[in-house]
C-alpha positions in Angstrom: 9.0 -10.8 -11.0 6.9 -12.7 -7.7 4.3 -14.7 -8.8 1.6 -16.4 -6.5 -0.3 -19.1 -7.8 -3.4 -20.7 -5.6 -1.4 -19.8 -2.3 -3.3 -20.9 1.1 -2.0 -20.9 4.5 -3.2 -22.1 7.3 -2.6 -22.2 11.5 -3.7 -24.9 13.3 -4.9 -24.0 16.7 -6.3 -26.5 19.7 -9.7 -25.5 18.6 -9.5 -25.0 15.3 -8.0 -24.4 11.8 -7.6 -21.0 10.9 -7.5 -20.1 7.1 -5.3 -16.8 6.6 -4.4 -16.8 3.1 -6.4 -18.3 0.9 -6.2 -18.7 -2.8 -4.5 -16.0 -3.7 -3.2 -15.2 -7.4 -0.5 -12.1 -7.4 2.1 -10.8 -10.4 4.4 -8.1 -9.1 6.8 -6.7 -11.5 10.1 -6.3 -11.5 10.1 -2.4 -10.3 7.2 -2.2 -9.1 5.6 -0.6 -6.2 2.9 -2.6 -5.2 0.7 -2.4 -1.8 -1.5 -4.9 -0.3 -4.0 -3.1 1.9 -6.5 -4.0 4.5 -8.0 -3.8 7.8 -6.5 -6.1 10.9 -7.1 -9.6 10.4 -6.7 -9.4 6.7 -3.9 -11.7 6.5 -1.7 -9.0 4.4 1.1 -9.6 7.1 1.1 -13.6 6.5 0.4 -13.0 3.1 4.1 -10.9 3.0 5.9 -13.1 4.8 4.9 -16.1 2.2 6.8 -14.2 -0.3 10.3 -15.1 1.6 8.9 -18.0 3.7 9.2 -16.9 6.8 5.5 -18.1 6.8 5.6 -21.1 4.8 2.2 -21.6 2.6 0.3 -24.4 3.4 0.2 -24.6 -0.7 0.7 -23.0 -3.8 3.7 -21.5 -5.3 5.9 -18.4 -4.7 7.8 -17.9 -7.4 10.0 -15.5 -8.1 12.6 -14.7 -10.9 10.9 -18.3 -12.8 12.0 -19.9 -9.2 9.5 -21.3 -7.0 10.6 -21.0 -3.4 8.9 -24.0 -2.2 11.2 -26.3 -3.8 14.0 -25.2 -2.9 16.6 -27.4 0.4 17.6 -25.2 3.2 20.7 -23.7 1.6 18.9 -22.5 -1.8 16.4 -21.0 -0.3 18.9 -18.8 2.5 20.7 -18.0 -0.5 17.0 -16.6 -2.5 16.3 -14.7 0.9 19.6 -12.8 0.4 17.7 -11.4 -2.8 15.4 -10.2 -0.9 15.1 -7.6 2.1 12.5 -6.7 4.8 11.5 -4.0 6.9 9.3 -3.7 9.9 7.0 -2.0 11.5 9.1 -1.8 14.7 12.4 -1.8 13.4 14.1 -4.9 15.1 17.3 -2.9 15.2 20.2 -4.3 17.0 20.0 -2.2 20.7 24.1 -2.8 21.7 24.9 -1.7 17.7 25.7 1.3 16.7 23.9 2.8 13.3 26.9 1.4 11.2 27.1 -1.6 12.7 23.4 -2.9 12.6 23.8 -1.8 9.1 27.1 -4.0 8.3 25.0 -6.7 10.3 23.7 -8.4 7.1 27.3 -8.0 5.2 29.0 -9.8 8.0 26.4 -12.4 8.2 27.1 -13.1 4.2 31.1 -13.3 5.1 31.9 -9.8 2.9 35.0 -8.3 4.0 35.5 -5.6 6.2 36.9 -3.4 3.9 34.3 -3.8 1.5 31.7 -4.1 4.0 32.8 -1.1 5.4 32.5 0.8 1.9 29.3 0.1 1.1 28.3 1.0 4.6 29.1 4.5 4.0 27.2 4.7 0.7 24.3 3.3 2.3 24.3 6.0 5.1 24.2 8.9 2.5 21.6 7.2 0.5 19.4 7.5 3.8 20.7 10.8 4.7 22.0 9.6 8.2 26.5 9.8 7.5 26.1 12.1 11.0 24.8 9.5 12.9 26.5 6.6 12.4 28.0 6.0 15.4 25.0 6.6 17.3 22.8 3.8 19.0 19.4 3.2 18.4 18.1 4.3 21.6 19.3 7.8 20.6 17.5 8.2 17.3 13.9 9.5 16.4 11.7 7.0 15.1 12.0 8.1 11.6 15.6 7.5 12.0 15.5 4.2 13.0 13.3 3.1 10.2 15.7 4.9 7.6 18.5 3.1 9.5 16.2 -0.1 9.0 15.9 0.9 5.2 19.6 1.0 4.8 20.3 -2.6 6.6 17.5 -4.3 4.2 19.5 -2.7 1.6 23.1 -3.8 2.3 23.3 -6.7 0.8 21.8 -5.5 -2.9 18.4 -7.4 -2.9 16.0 -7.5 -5.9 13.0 -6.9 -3.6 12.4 -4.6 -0.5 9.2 -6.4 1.9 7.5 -3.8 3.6 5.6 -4.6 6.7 3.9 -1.7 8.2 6.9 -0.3 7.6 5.1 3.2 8.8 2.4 2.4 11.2 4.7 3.4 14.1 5.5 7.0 12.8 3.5 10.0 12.6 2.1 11.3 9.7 5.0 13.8 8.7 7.5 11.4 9.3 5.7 8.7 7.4 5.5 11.1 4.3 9.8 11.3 4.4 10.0 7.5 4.4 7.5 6.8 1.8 9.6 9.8 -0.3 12.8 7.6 0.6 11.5 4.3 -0.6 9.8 5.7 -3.9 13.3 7.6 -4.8 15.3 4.4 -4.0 12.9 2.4 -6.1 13.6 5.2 -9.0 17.3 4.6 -8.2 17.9 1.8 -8.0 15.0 -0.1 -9.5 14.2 -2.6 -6.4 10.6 -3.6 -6.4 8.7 -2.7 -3.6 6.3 -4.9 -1.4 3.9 -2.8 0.4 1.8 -4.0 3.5 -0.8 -1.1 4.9 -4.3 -0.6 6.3 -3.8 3.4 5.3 -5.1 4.1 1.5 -2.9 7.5 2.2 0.5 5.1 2.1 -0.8 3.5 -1.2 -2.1 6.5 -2.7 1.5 8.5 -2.3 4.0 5.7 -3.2 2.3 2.6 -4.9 1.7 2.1 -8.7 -1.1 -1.0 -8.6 -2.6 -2.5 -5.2 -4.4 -5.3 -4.2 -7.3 -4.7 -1.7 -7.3 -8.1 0.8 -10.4 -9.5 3.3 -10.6 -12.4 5.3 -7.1 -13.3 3.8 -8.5 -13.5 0.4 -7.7 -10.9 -2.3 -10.9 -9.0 -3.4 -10.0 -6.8 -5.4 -6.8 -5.3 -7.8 -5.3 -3.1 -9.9 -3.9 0.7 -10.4 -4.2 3.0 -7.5 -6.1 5.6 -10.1 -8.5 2.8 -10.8 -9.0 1.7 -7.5 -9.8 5.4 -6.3 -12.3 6.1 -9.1 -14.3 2.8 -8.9 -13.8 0.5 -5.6 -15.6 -2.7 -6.6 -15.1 -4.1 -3.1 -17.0 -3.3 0.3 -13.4 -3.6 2.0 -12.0 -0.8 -0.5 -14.6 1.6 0.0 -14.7 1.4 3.4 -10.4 2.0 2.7 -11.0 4.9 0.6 -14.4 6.7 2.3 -13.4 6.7 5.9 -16.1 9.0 6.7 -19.0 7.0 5.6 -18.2 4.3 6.9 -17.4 5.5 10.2 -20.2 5.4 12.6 -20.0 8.7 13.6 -20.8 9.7 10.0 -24.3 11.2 8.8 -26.4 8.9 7.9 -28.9 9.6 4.9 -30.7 7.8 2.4 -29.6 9.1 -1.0 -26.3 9.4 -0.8 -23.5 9.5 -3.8 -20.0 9.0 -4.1 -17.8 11.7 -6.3 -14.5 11.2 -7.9 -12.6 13.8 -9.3 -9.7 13.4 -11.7 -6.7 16.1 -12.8 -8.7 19.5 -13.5 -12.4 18.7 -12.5 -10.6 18.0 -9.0 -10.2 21.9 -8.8 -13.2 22.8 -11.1 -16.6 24.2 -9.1 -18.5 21.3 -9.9 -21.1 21.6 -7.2 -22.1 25.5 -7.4 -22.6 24.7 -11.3 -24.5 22.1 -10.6 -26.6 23.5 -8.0 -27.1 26.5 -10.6 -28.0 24.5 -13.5 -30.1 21.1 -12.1 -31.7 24.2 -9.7 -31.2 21.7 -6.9 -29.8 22.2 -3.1 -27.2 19.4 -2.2 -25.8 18.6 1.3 -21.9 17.9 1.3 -21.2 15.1 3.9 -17.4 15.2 3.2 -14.8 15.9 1.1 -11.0 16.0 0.3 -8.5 15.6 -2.1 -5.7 13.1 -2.5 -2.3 13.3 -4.5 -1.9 10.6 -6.4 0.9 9.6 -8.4 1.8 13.2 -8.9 -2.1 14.3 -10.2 -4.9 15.9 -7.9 -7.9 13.3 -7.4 -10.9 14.4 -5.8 -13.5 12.5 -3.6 -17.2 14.0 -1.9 -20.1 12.5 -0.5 -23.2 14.3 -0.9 -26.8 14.3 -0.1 -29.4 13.9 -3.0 -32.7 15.8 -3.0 -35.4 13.2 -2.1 -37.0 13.3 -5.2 -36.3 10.9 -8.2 -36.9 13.9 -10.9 -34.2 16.1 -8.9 -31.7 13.2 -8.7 -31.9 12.4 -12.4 -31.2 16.4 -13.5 -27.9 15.5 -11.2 -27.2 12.2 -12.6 -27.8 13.8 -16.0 -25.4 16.5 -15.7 -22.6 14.4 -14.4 -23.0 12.2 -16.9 -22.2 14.9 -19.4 -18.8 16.5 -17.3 -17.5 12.6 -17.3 -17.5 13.0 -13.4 -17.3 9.2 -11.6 -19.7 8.6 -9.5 -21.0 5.7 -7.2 -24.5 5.1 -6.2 -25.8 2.6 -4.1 -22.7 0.4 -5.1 -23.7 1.3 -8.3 -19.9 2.5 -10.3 -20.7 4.8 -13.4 -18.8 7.6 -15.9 -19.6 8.9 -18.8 -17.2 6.5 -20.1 -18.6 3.6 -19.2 -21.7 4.3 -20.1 -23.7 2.1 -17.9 -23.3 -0.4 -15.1 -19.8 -1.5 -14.2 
């Protein structure tokens, strides 16, 4: 399990002290795939690299497995990192190494024997589907083959905890989907918990279970991807999940609402019905659909009639199909039967 307790970091510049992190309170379980999500400038990247101290916090604890990091000499804490893995956003692959080789890196590093070394080197490049390249450099591999050739190095020495740093922000979008596939089967697998960084709600919606939505390097916002979706209680994860509206290009119009769709109703024809029993015209914005964690979920922005009587006959109604719906920041369900 990581635990971060009151963590801060801070850079010190000639003009002045920047805060990156600050305060931030995290549990990650073990087997978990969790994502930390924001815009540029967030402070998600220093935030990850806190977790293994390649950053060290300005305060706080990182704690993980009932160890805190930060008291640990030199030669604990190398031995902690070996627990732990990393992969980034542009690979940092070994150029004059061949595939098997920049995998074995970390092994030889650690002093395993060839033989052994050698072994698991060969099990790692089936796991990652790449035994046909292995004696290939990385200069002649696709992107997506370099990452999945970064996969298996973070892998080699059998950590507890894979760190994810943009790990698909250099791929395109088809690609991205086989690597995300990839680290959610190896987390099935072989149980490692997962460490997501990302400013794409797509990434966390396909292979994370809870996420933590982070602004200003402070953590605004957490919990399951589901909840998240249905009712964003921050500006920063709206934004995240409606791209659209908050896009200047977008429409702009006063009486505007925000609707989220779970399993069936995310197929049903919510807004003919509607339109055929409130005997109101709405205006669609945008729409699409998202798949996550294995279930259809639903999101639209429409336009509201301008008047109040008309908006209440919709409000009404969607009340009484338990659709989610935001207004004006406003989160409601038939559930929750009120503000939220």
């Amino acid at each position: 399990m990581i635990e971060l307790k009151d963590l801060n970091k801070e850079f010190k510049t000639a003009k002045a002290q920047v805060s990156a992190v600050r305060n931030v309170n995290l549990t990650i379980q073990d087997g978990e795939v969790f994502g930390i999500i924001g815009f540029s400038g967030a402070g998600k990247s220093t935030l990850v690299r806190c977790i293994n101290l390649l950053e060290r916090p300005t305060s706080g604890s990182v704690i993980i497995n009932g160890t805190d990091l930060m008291r640990l000499n030199g030669k604990q804490l190398r031995d902690a990192r070996k627990r732990i893995g990393m992969i980034f956003q542009q690979f940092n692959l070994l150029s004059q190494r061949t595939v098997e080789a920049n995998i074995r890196y970390p092994l030889e590093i650690a002093g395993v024997k060839r033989e052994e070394a050698d072994a698991r080197v060969r099990e790692l490049l089936e796991l990652v589907d790449l035994t046909d390249k292995a004696k290939s450099y990385p200069s002649q591999l696709s992107g997506g083959q370099k990452q999945r050739v970064a996969i298996a190095r973070a892998l080699a020495p059998r950590p507890e905890i894979i760190l994810c740093d943009e790990a698909t922000s250099a791929l395109d979008p088809i690609t991205t989907s086989s690597i995300l596939d990839l680290l959610k089967s190896l987390n099935e697998k072989l149980g490692v918990t997962i460490v997501v960084i990302t400013h794409e709600m797509k990434v966390v919606e396909q292979i994370c279970d809870r996420v933590a939505v982070m602004s200003d390097g402070e953590i605004k916002e957490e919990g399951t991807v589901r909840d998240v979706f249905l009712n964003p209680k921050s500006e920063t994860a709206r934004r995240l999940i409606e791209p659209a509206h908050a896009s200047a290009d977008a429409p702009q119009a006063e009486n505007t609402i925000r609707l989220a769709f779970t399993g069936e109703e995310s197929g049903a024809p919510v807004i003919s019905d509607m339109t055929v029993k409130c005997d109101v015209m709405v205006n669609i914005l945008s729409a699409n659909t998202e798949n996550i964690g294995g279930k259809a979920f639903g999101q639209m922005l429409i336009e509201l009639p301008a008047d109040e009587a008309s908006q209440l006959r919709i409000k009404e109604y969607l009340d009484g199909r338990g659709i989610h719906y935001e207004e004006g920041g406003l989160h409601r369900s038939a559930q929750e039967g009120g503000d939220a």
